[in-house]
MMTF fields as JSON, N, C-alpha, C and O atoms, coordinates in Angstrom:
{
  "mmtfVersion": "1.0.0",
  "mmtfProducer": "UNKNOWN",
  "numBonds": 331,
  "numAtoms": 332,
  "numGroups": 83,
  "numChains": 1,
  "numModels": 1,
  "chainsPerModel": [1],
  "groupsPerChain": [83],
  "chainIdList": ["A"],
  "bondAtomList": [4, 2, 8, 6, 12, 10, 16, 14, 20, 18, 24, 22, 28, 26, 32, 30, 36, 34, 40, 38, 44, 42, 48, 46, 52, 50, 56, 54, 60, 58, 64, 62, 68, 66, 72, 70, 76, 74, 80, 78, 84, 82, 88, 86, 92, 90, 96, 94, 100, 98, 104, 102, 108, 106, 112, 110, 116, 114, 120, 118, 124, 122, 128, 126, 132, 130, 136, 134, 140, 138, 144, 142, 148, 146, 152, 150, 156, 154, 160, 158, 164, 162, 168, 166, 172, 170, 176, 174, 180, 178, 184, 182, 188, 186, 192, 190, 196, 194, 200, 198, 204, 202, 208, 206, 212, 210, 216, 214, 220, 218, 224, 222, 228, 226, 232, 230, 236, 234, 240, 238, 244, 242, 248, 246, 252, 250, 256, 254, 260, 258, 264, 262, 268, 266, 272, 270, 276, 274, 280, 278, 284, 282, 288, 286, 292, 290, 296, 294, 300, 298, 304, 302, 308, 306, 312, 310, 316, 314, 320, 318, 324, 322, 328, 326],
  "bondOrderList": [1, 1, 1, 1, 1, 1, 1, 1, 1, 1, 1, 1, 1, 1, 1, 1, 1, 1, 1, 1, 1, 1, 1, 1, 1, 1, 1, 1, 1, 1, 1, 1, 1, 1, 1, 1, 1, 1, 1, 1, 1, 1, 1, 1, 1, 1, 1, 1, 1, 1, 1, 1, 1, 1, 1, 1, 1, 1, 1, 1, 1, 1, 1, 1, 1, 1, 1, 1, 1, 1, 1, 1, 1, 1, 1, 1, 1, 1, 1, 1, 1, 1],
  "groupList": [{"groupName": "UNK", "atomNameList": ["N", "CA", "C", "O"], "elementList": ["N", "C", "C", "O"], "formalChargeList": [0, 0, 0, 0], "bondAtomList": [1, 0, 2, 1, 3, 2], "bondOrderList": [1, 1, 2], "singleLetterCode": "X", "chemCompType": "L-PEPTIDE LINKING"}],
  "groupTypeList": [0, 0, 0, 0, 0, 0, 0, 0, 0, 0, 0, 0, 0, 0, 0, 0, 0, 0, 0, 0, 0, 0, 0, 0, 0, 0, 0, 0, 0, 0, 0, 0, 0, 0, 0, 0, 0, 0, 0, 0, 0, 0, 0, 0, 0, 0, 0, 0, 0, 0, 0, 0, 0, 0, 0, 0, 0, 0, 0, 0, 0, 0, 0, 0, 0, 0, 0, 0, 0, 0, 0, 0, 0, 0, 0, 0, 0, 0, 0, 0, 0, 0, 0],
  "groupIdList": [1, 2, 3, 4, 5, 6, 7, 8, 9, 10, 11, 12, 13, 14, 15, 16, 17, 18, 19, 20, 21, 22, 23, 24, 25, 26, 27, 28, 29, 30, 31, 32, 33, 34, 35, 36, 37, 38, 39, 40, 41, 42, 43, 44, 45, 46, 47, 48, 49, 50, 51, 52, 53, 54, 55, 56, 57, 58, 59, 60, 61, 62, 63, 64, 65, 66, 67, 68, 69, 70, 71, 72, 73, 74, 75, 76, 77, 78, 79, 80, 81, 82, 83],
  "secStructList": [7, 3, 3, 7, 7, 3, 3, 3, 7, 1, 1, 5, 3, 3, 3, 7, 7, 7, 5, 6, 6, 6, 1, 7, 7, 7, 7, 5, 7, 7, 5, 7, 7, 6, 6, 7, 2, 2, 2, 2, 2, 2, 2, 2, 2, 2, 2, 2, 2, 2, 2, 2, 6, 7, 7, 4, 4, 4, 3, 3, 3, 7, 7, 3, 3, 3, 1, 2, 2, 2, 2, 2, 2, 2, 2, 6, 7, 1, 7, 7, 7, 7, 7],
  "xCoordList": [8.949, 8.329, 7.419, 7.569, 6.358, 5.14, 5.459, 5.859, 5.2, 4.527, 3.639, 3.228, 3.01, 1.835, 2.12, 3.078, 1.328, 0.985, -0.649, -1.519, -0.871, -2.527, -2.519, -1.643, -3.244, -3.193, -4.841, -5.581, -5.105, -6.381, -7.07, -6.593, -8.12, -8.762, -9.887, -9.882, -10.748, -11.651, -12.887, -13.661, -12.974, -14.363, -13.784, -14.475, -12.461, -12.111, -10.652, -9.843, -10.157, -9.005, -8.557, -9.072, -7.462, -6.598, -5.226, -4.529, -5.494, -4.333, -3.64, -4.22, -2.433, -1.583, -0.257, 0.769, -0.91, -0.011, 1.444, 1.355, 2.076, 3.547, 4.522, 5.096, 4.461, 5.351, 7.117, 7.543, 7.531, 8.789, 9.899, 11.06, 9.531, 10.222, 9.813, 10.784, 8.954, 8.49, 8.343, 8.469, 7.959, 7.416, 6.135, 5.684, 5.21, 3.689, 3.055, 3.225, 2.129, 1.829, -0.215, -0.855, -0.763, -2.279, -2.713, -2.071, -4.462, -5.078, -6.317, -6.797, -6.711, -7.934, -8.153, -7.377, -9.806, -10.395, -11.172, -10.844, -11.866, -12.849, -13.026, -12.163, -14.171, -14.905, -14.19, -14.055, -13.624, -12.787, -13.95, -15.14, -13.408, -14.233, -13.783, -12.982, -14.036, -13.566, -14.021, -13.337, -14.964, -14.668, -14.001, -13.906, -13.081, -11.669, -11.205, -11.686, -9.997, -9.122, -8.476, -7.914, -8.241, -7.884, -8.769, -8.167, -9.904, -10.793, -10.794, -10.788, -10.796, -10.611, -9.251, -9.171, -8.067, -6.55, -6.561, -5.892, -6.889, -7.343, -7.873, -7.351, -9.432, -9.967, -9.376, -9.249, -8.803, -7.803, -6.71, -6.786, -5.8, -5.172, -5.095, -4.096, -6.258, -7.177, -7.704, -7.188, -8.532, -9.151, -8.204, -8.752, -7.288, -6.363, -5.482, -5.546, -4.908, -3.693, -5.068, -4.518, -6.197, -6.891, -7.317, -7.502, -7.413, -8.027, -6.872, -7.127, -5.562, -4.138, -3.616, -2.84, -4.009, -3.32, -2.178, -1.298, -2.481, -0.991, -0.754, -1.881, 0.054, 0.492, 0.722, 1.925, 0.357, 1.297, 2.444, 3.289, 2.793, 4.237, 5.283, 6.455, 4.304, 5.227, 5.091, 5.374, 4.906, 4.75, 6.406, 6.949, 6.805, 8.021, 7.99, 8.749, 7.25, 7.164, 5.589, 4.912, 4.871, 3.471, 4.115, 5.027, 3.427, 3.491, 2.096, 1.106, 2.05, 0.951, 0.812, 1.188, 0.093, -0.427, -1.892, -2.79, -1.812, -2.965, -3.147, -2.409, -4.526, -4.628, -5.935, -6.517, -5.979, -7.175, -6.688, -7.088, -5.899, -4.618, -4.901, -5.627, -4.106, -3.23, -5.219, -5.207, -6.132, -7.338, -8.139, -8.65, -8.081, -8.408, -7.829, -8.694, -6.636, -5.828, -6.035, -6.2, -6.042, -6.302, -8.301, -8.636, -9.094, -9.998, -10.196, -11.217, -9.286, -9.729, -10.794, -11.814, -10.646, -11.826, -11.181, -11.717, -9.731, -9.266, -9.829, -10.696, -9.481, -9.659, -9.458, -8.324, -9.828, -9.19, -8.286, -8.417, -7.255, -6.345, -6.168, -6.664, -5.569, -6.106, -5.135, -4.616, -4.721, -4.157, -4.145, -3.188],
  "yCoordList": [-1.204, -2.27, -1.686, -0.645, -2.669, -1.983, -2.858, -4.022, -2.053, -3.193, -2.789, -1.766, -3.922, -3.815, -4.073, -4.794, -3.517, -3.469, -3.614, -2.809, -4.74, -4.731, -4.967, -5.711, -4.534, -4.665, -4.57, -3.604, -5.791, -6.301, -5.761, -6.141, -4.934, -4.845, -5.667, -6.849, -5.178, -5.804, -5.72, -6.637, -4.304, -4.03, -3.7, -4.0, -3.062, -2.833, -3.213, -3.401, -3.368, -4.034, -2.848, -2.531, -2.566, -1.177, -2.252, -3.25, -1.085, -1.954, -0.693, 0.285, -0.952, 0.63, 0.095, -0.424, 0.591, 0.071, 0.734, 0.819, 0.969, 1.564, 1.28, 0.245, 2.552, 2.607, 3.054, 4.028, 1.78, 1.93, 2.914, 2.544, 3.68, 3.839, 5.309, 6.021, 5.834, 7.046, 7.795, 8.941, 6.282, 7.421, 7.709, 8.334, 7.29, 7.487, 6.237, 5.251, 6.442, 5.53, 5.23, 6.136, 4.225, 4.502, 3.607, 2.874, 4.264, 3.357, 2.568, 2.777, 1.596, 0.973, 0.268, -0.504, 0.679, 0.063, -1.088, -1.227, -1.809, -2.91, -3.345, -3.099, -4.134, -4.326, -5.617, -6.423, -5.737, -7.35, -8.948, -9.125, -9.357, -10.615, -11.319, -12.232, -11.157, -11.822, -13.683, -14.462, -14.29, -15.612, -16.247, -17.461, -15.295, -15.865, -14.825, -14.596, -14.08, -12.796, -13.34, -12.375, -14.557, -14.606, -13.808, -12.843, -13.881, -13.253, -12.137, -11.506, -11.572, -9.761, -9.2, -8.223, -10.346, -9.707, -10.359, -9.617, -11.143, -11.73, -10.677, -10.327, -9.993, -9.211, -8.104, -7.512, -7.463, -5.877, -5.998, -5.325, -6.882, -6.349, -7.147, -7.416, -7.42, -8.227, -6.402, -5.811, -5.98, -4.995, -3.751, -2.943, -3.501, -2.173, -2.614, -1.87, -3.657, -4.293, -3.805, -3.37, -3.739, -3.698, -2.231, -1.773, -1.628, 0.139, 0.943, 1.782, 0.542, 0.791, 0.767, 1.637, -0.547, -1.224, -1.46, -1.245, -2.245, -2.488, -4.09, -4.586, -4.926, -6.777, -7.417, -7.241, -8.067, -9.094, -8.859, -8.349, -9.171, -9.489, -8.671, -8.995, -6.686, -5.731, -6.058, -4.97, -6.669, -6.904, -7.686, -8.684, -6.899, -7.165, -7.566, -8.506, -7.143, -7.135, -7.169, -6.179, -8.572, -8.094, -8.163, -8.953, -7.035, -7.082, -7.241, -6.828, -7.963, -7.977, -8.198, -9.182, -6.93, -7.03, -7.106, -7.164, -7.075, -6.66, -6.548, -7.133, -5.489, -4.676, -5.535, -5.311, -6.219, -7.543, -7.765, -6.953, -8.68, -8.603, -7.438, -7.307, -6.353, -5.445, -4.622, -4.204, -4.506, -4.465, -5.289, -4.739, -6.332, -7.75, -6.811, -6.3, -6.644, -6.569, -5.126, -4.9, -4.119, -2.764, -2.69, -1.646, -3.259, -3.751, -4.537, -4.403, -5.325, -6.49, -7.109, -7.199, -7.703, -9.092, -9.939, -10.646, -10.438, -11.566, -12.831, -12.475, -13.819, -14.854, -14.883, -14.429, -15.104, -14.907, -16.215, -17.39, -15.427, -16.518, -17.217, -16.899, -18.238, -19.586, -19.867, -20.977, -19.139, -19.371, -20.361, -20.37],
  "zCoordList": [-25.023, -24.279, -23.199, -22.559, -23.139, -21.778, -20.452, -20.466, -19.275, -17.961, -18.069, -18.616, -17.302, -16.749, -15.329, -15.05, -14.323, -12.967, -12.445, -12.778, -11.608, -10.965, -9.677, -9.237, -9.015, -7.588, -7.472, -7.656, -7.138, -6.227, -5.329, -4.259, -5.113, -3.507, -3.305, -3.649, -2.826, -2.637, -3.386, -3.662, -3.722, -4.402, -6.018, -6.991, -6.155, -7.349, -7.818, -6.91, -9.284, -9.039, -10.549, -11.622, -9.864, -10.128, -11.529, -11.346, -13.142, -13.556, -14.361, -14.831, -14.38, -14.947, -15.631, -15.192, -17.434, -17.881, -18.53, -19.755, -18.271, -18.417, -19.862, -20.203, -20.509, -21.929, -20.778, -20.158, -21.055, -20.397, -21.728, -21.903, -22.235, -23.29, -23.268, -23.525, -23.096, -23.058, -21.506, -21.074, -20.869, -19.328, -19.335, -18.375, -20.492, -20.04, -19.973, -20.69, -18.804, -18.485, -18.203, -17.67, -18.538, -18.991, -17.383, -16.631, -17.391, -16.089, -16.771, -17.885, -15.801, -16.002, -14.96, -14.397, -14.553, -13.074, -13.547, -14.725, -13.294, -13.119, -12.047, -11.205, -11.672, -10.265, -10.194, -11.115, -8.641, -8.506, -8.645, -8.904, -8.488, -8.849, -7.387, -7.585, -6.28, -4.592, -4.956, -4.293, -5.816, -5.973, -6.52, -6.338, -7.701, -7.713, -8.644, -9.754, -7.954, -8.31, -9.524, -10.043, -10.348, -11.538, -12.393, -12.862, -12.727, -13.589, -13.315, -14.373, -12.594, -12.601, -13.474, -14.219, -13.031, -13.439, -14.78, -15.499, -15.318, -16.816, -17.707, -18.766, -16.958, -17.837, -17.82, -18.891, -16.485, -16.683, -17.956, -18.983, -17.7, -18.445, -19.789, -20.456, -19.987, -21.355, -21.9, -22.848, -21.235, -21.347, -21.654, -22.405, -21.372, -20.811, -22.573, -23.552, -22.547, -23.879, -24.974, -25.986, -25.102, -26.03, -26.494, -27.621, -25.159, -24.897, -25.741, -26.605, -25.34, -25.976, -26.896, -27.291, -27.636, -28.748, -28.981, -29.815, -27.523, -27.081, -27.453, -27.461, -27.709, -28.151, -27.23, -27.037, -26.506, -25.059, -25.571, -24.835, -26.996, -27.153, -26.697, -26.505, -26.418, -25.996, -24.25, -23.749, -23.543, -22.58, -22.058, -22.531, -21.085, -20.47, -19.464, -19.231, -18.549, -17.076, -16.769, -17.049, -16.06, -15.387, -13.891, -13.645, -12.63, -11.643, -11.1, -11.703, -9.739, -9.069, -7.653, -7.016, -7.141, -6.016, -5.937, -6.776, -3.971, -3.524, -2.03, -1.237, -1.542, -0.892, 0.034, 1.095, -0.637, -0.109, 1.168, 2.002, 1.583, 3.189, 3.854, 4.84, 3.084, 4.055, 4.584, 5.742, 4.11, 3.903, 5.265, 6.24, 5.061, 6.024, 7.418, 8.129, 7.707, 8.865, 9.292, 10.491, 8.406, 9.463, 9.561, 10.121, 9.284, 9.18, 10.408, 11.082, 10.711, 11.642, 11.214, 11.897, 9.795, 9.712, 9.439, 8.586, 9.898, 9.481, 10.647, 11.445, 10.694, 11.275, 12.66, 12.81, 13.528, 15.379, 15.5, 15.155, 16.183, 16.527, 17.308, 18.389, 17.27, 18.011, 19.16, 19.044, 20.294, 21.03, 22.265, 23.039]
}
């Protein structure tokens, strides 16, 4: 069985897909899509299950993050707060 793992940034969105059975594990980048992060994580691991020849059906586990936030905040471009 595979995971998959994606984690979001801002400019690129990181996806790594994992043969839980072996221990090796494959990458694939694509540019994020910031008007709506579904289509980036759609096409990764659309793109990555295909590079592989890998089945959803071997798909056990999707995980997902992102770095978009934690990004925003050591950045300081989040929103000012309204005290």
């Amino acid at each position: 069985m595979f995971r998959i793992g994606i984690d979001v940034g801002g400019t690129f969105t990181d996806v790594t897909l994992l043969n839980a059975e072996t221990g090796r594990y494959y990458t694939y980048k694509l540019s994020s899509t910031p008007e709506d992060q579904s289509i980036a994580i759609m096409n990764g691991a659309s793109e990555i299950l295909k590079l592989y020849q890998v089945s959803p059906k071997e798909i056990d586990y999707f995980g997902h993050g992102t770095t978009v936030a934690t990004n925003m905040i050591i950045e300081r471009k989040g929103p000012k707060p309204h005290c």
